[in-house]
N, C-alpha and C positions, 0 to 999 in steps of 0.2 A: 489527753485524748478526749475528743468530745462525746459527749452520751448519745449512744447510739437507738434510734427509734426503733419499735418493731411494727409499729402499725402499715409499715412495706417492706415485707419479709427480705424479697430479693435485693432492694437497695439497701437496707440496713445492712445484711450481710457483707453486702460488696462494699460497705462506706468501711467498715471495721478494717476487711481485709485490704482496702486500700490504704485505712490509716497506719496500719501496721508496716508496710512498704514503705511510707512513707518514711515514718522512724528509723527502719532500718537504710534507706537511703540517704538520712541525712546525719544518721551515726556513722556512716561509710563516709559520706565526705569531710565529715568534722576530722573525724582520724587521717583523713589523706593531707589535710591543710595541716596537719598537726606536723605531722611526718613533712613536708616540706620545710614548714618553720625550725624545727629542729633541724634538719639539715643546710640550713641558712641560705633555701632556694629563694625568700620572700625578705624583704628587706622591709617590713609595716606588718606590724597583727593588723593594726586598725583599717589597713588597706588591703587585703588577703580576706578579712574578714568582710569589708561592706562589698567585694568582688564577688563572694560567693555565699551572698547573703545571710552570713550567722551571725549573733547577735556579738556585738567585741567583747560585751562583759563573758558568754558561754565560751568562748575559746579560750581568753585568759584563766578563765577556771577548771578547764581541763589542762591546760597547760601549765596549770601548777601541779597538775598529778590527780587530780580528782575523778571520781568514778562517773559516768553519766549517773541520769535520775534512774532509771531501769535498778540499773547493775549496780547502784549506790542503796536500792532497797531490797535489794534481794533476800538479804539476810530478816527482814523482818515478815516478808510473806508464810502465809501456813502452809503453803504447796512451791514444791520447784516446778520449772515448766515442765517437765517429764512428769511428773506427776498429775499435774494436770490434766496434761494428754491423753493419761489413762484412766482418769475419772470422768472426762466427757464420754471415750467409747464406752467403758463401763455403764456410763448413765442411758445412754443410747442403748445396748445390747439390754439393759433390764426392760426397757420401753419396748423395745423388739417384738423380746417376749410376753407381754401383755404383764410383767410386775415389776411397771415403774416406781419409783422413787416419788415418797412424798418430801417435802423439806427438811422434815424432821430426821428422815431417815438420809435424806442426801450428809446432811449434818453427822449424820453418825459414819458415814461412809467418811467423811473427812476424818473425823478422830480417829478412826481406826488405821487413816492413812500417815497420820501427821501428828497422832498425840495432842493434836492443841484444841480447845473445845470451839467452835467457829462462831459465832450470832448470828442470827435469822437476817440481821441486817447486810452482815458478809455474803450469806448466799444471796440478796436480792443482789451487790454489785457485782456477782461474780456470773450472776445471767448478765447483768447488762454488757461486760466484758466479752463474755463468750455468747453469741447469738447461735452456736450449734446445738445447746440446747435450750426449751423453753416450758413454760409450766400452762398442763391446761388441765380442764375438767374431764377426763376421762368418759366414755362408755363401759357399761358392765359387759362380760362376756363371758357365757359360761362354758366350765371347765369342758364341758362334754364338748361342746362344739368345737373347743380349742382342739382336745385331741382327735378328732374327727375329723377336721380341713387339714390333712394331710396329700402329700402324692400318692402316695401305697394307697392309704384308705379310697380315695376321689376314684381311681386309675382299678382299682379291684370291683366299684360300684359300676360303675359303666364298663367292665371285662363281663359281670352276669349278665347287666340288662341286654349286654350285645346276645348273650350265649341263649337269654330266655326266648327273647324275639326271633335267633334263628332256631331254634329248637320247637318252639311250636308255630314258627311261620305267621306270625301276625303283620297283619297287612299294615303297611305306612300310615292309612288312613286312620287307622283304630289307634293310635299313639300319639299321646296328650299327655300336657301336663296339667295337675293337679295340683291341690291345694284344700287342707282341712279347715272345717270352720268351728269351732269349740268354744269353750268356757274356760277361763285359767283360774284355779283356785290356788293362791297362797303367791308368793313372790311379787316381780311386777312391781317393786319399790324404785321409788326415785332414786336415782343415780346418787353418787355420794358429793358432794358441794368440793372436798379435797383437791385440791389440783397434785398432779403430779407431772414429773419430767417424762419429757420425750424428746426426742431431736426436732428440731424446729420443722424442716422439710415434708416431717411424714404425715402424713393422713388417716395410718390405722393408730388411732388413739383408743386401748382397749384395756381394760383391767382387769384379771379373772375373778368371776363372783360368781359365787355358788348358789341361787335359789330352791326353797324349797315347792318346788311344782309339782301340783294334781289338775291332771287336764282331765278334762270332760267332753268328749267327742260325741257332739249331737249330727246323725246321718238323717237326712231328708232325700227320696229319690222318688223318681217316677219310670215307669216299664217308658219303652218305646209303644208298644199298642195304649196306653194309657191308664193302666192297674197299678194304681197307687201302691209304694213297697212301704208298711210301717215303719214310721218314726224310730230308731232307735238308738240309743247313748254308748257310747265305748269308754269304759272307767278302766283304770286299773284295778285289780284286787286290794282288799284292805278292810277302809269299814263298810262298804256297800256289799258286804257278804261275798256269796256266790252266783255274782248276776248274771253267769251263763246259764243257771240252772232254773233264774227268772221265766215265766210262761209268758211272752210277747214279747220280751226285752231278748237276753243274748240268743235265742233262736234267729230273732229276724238279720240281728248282725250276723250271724254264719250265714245264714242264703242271703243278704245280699252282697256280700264280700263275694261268694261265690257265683253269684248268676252277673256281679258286674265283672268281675274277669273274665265270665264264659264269654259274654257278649259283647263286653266291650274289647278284650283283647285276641279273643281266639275266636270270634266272628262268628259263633255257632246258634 
């Protein structure tokens, strides 16, 4: 089989799966020429064979009883093809979930399946073989967000926002979206260099990473009459004490949280 490219995903693909039809079409006609010569419908290998273009040395050698090249190495592969089959969805289904498989661990996934210990060199031709999976550098993704992008979750936030909107009547025009602008303290590290599997096809290339994040929420606003609202910071509790109880700082965040919902959303 010739080595197949990935640098055009969809022709690679389709050259594999072509080459494989292939094989299997021309192990279907070997055996049909085999089964006539044995029945003594063809009176010449050497003429039966240049008719239906197989090579005269491969049919006399099946013809003495020999296995093909597949089915004659079968016994030395670390996976049977069922096996296989379920280590690519498996590999795909970890990707899914956002904790694909690095090499090492694809590697361990094999022993555990086959007892045999694999080389790092076996998994590089066992992507080139298989193009349904392929190895790439990941994006982080954090845990929170992950259980969060759900239906339930998505389909329950916009069930309130519909219920707040009709409950105190806010006019179409008063409804924006937003967008915070802060300081990230801690996390925000490069992505990890690792590659791991994913199915070639997909797009969400994500891996769960947990950072440790302290946002710093700096609020800058302005009245509509033109009464400047003081600058103030939105921290979490911790080491910055108890900065609601701060004299200019969390006072001004309660009224402005409040006088921007009065006015921005219930028009008052």
């Amino acid at each position: 089989m010739k080595k197949a490219q990935k640098d055009a995903l969809g022709d690679a693909t389709q050259r594999v799966i072509n080459e494989d039809e292939e094989v299997e079409a021309r192990e279907l006609k070997i055996k049909e020429v085999m089964t006539a010569v044995c029945m003594g419908r063809v009176c010449s290998v050497n003429a039966v064979a240049t008719r239906y273009g197989i090579p005269t040395s491969t049919l006399a050698y099946r013809l003495d009883g020999h296995a093909s090249y597949r089915e004659g190495h079968i016994k030395q592969q670390i996976l049977n093809p069922a096996q296989i089959h379920i280590l690519i969805d498996w590999c795909r289904t970890a990707g899914d979930k956002e904790i694909a498989w690095t090499r090492l661990e694809f590697r361990q996934k094999v022993f555990d399946m086959s007892g045999c210990k694999p080389s790092d060199k076996w998994v590089t031709h066992f992507l080139e073989r298989h193009l349904e999976v392929s190895a790439y550098c990941p994006r982080p993704l954090d845990p929170k967000r992950a259980r969060a992008f759900n239906p339930t979750t998505v389909n329950a936030y916009f069930d309130l926002l519909e219920d707040v909107i009709a409950r105190y009547e806010v006019p179409v025009e008063n409804i924006s979206n937003t967008d915070e602008k802060g300081v990230q303290l801690g996390g925000g590290r490069k992505a990890s260099n690792v590659k791991r599997l994913f199915a070639t096809e997909s797009k969400n290339q994500y891996i769960l990473k947990a950072d440790s994040l302290l946002l710093c929420t700096i609020i800058e606003a302005i009245c509509a009459d033109g009464t400047p609202v003081p600058s103030s910071i939105i921290m979490p509790p911790g080491a910055t004490g108890d900065w609601i109880d701060v004299d200019g700082l969390g006072g001004s965040v309660l009224n402005f949280v409040f006088y921007f919902f009065c006015f921005a959303f219930l028009n008052i």
